[in-house]
C-alpha positions in Angstrom: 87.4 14.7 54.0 86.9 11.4 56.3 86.2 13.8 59.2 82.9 15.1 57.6 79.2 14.1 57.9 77.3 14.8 54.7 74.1 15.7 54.8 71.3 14.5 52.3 68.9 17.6 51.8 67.3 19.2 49.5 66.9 22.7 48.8 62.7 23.5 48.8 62.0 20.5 50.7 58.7 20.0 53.0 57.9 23.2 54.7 60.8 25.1 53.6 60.4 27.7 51.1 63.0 28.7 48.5 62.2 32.9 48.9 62.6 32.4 52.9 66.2 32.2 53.8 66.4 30.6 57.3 68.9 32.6 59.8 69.7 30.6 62.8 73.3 30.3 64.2 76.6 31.0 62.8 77.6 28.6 60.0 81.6 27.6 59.1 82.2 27.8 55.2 84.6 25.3 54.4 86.6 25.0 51.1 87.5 21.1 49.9 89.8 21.6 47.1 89.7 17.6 45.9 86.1 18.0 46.0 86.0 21.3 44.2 83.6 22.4 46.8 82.4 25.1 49.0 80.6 22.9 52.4 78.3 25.1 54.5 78.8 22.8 58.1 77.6 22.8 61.5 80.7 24.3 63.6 78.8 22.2 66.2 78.6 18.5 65.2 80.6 19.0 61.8 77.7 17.8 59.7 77.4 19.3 56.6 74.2 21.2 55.8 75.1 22.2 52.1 77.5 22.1 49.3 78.3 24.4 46.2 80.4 23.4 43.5 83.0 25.4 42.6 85.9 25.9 40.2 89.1 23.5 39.9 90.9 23.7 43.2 89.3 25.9 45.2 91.8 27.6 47.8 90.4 30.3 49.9 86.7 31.6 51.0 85.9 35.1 52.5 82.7 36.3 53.1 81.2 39.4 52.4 81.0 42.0 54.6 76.8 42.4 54.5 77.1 38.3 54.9 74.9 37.7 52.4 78.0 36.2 49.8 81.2 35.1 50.0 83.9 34.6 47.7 86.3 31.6 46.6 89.7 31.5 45.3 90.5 28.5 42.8 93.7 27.8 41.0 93.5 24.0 40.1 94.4 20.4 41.7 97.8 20.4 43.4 100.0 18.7 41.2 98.1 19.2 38.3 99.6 19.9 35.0 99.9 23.9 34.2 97.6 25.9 32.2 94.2 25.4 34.5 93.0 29.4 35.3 92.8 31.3 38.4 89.0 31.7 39.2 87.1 33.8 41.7 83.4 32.6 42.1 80.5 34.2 44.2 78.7 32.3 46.2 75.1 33.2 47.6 75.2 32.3 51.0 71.2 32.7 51.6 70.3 30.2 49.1 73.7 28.1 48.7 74.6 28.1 44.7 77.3 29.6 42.8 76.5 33.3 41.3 79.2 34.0 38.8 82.8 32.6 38.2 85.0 35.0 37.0 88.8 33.9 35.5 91.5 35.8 37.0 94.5 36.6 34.9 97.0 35.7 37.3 100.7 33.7 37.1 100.1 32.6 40.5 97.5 30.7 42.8 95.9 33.5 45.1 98.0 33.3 48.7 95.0 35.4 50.7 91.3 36.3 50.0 89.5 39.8 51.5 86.3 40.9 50.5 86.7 44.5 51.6 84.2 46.3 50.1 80.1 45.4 48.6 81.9 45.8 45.9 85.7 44.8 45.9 87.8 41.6 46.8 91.4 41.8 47.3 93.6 39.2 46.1 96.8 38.4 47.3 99.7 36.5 45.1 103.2 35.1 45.5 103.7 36.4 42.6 105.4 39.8 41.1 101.1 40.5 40.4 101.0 41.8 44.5 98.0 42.7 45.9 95.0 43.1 43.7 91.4 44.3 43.4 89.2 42.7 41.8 85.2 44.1 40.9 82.7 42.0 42.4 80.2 42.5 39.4 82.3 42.1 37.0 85.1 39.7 38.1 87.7 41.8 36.9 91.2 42.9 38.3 91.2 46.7 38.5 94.2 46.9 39.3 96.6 46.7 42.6 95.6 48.1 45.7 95.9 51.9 46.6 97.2 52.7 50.3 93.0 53.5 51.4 92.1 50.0 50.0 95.0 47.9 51.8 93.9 50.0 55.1 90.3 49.1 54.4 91.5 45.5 53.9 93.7 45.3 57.1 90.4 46.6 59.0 88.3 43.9 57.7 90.5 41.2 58.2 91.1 42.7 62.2 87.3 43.2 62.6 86.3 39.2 61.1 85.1 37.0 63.7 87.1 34.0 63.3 86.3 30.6 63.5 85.5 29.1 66.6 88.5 27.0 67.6 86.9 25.3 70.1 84.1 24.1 67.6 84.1 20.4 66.7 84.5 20.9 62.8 87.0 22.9 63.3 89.2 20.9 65.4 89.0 18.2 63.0 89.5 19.9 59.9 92.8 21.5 61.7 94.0 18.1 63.1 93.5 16.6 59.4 96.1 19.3 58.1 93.5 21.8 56.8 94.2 25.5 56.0 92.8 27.7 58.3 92.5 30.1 54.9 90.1 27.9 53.8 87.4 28.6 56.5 84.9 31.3 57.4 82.0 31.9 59.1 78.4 33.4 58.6 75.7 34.2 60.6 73.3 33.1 57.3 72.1 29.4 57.5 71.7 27.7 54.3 68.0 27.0 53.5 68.0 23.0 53.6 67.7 21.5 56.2 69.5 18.4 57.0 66.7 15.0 56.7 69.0 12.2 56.8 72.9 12.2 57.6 75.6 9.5 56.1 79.4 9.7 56.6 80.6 11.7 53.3 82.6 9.5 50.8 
């Protein structure tokens, strides 16, 4: 997105180490779809501290409730032809990179994202699938969610702090017709820090 500064770093640069996760402030987790990208950025200044790259299309991003992962919906380029899967990948927010991608054997792109449980992720559809759990190990639909898991899933979405509104990045991703779905926050601060800023492409 234009609104975006992206920041040239490099993870185990001078005087960081890559077994010392840094933990400063919060951090917004931002999903680009065109980019296929998961953007740690500075709610802040909007500068973007890190990227991940993630499955076709990626939709939605919930973090996990330990804050240590967080998990992203993708379902393919709007407008694309039909066919492209469903994926749920893991992302390790401590050092930023992709854990597992899972395909999801769903009719429909994922409408919501929870991640519940340390070790369950509801997935909401459109679709005649519902509400579903999915295993965070395994990446595997267990099945639709029993009347304790949607209660555990309406606590943990009333108990998420959600993004700042007043925060710079936020504002602008908003005001350029962004989802608010598509952002999150964590108090875990990628491990590269940002060297030399350019506006992103």
């Amino acid at each position: 997105m234009a609104w975006m500064v992206a920041c040239v770093a490099v993870v185990g640069a001078v005087g960081v180490s890559a077994d010392e996760p840094v933990r400063d402030s919060r951090t917004l987790l931002v999903v680009r779809t065109a980019e296929n990208a998961l953007d740690f950025v500075d709610p802040g200044s909007g500068l973007r501290l890190a990227s991940v790259p993630i499955g076709s299309g990626p939709r939605h991003v919930s973090v996990a409730p330990d804050g240590t992962r967080a998990a992203v919906s993708a379902c393919g380029q709007p407008g694309s032809p039909g066919g492209t899967p469903v994926t749920l990948s893991v992302v390790d927010l401590e050092h930023p990179r992709e854990l597992q991608r899972s395909n999801l054997a769903l009719r429909s792109c994922p409408a919501g994202l929870t991640w519940f449980e340390a070790d369950r992720i509801a997935v909401a559809t459109d679709g005649p699938e519902g509400q579903l759990a999915v295993e965070v190990g395994s990446g595997r639909i267990v099945g639709e969610l029993s009347a304790a898991e949607r209660a555990a899933v309406a606590r943990s979405n009333s108990t998420r702090q959600p993004p700042d509104a007043s925060a710079v990045a936020v504002q602008q991703f908003l005001a350029s017709g962004g989802d608010p779905r598509a952002l999150a926050t964590t108090p875990v601060m990628p491990l590269a820090p940002c060297h030399a800023c350019t506006p992103a492409p």
